[in-house]
N, C-alpha and C positions, 0 to 999 in steps of 0.2 A: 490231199491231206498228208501231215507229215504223219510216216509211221515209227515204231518203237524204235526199227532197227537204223532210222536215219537220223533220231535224236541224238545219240550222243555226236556221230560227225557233224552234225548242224553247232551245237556247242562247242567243239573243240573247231571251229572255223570262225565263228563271231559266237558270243553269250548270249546275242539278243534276237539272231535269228528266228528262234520259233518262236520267242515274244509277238516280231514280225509277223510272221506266220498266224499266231492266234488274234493278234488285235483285228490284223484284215479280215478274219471269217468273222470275227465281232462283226466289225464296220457293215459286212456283205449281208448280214444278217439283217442290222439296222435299216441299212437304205433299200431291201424290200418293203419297209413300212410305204412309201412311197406310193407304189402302182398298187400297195392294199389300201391305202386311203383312197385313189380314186377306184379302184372298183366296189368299195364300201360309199361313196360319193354317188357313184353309179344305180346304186342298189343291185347291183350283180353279186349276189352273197357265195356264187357256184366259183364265180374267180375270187372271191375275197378266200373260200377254203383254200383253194390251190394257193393262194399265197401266205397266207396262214401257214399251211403244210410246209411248204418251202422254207420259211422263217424259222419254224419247230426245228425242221431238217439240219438247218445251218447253225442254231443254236445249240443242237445236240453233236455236232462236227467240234465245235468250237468247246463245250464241253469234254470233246475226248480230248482234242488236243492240250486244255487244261492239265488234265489227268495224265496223260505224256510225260506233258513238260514236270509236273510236280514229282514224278515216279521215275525220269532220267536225269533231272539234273545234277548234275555232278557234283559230289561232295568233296575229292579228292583234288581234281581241275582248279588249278588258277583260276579266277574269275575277278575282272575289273571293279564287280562291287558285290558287296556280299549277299549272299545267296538268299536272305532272310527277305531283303529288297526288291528281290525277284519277282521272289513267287507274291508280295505285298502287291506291285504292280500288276503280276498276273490276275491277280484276283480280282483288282479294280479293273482291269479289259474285260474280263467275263461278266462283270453286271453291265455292259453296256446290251453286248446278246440276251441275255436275262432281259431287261427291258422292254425291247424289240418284242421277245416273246408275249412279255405279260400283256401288251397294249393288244398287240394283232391276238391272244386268247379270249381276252376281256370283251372287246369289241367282237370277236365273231361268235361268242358263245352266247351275246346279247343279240343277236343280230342290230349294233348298235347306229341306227342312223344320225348321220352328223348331220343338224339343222340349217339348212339352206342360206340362210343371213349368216351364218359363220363360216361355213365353209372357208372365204380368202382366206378371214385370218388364223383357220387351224390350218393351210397347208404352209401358209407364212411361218407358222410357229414353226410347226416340224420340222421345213426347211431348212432353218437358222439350227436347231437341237441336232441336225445329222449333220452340218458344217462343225458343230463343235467334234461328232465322232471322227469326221475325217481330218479334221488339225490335228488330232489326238495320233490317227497314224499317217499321218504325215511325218509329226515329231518322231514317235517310234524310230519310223524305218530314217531319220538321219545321224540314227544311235553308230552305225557302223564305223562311219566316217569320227566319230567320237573317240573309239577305241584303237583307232589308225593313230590317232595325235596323241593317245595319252590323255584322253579327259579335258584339252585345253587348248587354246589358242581360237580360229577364227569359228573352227567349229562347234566351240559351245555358245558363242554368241548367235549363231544361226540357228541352234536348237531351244537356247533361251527366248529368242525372240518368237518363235513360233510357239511357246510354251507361254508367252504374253496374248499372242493372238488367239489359243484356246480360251484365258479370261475372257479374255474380247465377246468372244463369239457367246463364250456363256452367260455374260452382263448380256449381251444381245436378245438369249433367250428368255431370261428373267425378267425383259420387259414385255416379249412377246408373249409370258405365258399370261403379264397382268392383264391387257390386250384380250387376250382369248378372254380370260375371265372376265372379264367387263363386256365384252360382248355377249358369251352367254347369258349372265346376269339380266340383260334385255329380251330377250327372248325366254327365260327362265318359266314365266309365267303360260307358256303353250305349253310346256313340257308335262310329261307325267313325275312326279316327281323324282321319282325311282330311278327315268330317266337319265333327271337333270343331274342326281348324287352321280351315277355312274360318267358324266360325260364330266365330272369336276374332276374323277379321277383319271381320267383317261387325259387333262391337261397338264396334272399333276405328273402324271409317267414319264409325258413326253417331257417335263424340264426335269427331271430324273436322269432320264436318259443324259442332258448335256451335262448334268450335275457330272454324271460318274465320270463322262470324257473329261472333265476339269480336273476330278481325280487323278484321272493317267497322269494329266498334265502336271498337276502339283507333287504326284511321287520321284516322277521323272526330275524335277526341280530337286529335291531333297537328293538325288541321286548324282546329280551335277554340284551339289554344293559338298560334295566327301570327298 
C-alpha cells in the first residue's frame, strides 16, 4: 500500500502513479468476485466468508489509498491536467471496489444460491464485466508514457484505442447481462420470490460494475482531449 509519506514523491515522479496504484487494488478487489462465485456455486458458504472478507479487506485498502491521494495531492505542483480531473477519475476507480463489495455482501448475507440452469451464463457475465475492469487499468497504467510525450503523438492513439476496447467490453456486458436476465426469467418460476428480486439485483451489480470501468474509460478520454 502506498503510504502518506510516499505520496507526495509518487506525484512529484509521474501525477498518475497512485491513480495506478488505486485502480489496481480496485481491479484486485473485483476479480476475487471470481473464486467467490465458484465457492458460492459450490455451496461452501465457509470459503464464500473468507473471500468476502478478503474483498471487504481490499476495498477498505483501496478506500485508504482514496483518502491518500485526495488529502496529498498537490496543489502547488505542476500537474499535466487539472487536479479537479483527478480526483473526478479517482472517484470513478473507487466504485468499481465498491461494487465488488456490494455483490460478495448481498450474496453472502443472503447465503444467495445461484440456480443451476444459469450458472454458465452468470460466470459468462462476470467474466466479460471484470475484462472491462482490467482494460480500465490497463488504460491507466499507459498514462505514464502519455506524460513523457507531452499528451501526444503515437501514445495517445494507443491509450485512445484501449479506451475504445473498454466500450467494447462494456457493449459486451450489456448483452450478457440481457442473457442472464432472460435466463433467469425461465427458471424465475422455481424461485421464492424474494429469491428471484435479489438475484435480479445481483445481475444488475455485476453490469454496474463494467458500467463504472466505462466510466474510467470515458474520464480518461475527456482528459486526452485537453
Amino acid at each position: 500500500m502506498v503510504t502518506n509519506n510516499s505520496i507526495f514523491q509518487l506525484f512529484a515522479s509521474s501525477p498518475f502513479k497512485p491513480m495506478q496504484e488505486h485502480i489496481a487494488k480496485a481491479h484486485a478487489c473485483a476479480i476475487e468476485l471470481i473464486p467467490f462465485f465458484e465457492a458460492v456455486m459450490a455451496d461452501d458458504w465457509e470459503k464464500a466468508e473468507q473471500l468476502q472478507q478478503n474483498i471487504a479487506r481490499l476495498e477498505n485498502e483501496a478506500d485508504t489509498l482514496k483518502k491518500d491521494v485526495r488529502q496529498q495531492l498537490p496543489r502547488g505542483l505542476f500537474l499535466p491536467v487539472p487536479r479537479t480531473d483527478l480526483l473526478d477519475l479517482l472517484r470513478m476507480q473507487d466504485k468499481i471496489a465498491n461494487r465488488a463489495k456490494d455483490i460478495a455482501g448481498l450474496m453472502l448475507g443472503r447465503q444467495m444460491s445461484i440456480p443451476e440452469a444459469i450458472q454458465p451464463i452468470m460466470k459468462e457475465y462476470l467474466s466479460v464485466s471484470l475484462k472491462t475492469s482490467a482494460q480500465a487499468l490497463s488504460a491507466l497504467n499507459g498514462l505514464d508514457e502519455l506524460v513523457t510525450s507531452g499528451f501526444s503523438g503515437h501514445e495517445v492513439d494507443l491509450v485512445e484505442q484501449m479506451i475504445h476496447e473498454i466500450d467494447d467490453l462494456e457493449h459486451n456486458a450489456d448483452e450478457m447481462e440481457r442473457q442472464a436476465r432472460s435466463a433467469l426469467f425461465t427458471v424465475e418460476k422455481d424461485l421464492h420470490p424474494i429469491d428471484a428480486m435479489f438475484m435480479y439485483q445481483v445481475i444488475n451489480l455485476i453490469g454496474d460494475l463494467a458500467d463504472k470501468a466505462q466510466q474510467v474509460g470515458g474520464r480518461l478520454q475527456l482528459l486526452l482531449a485537453k
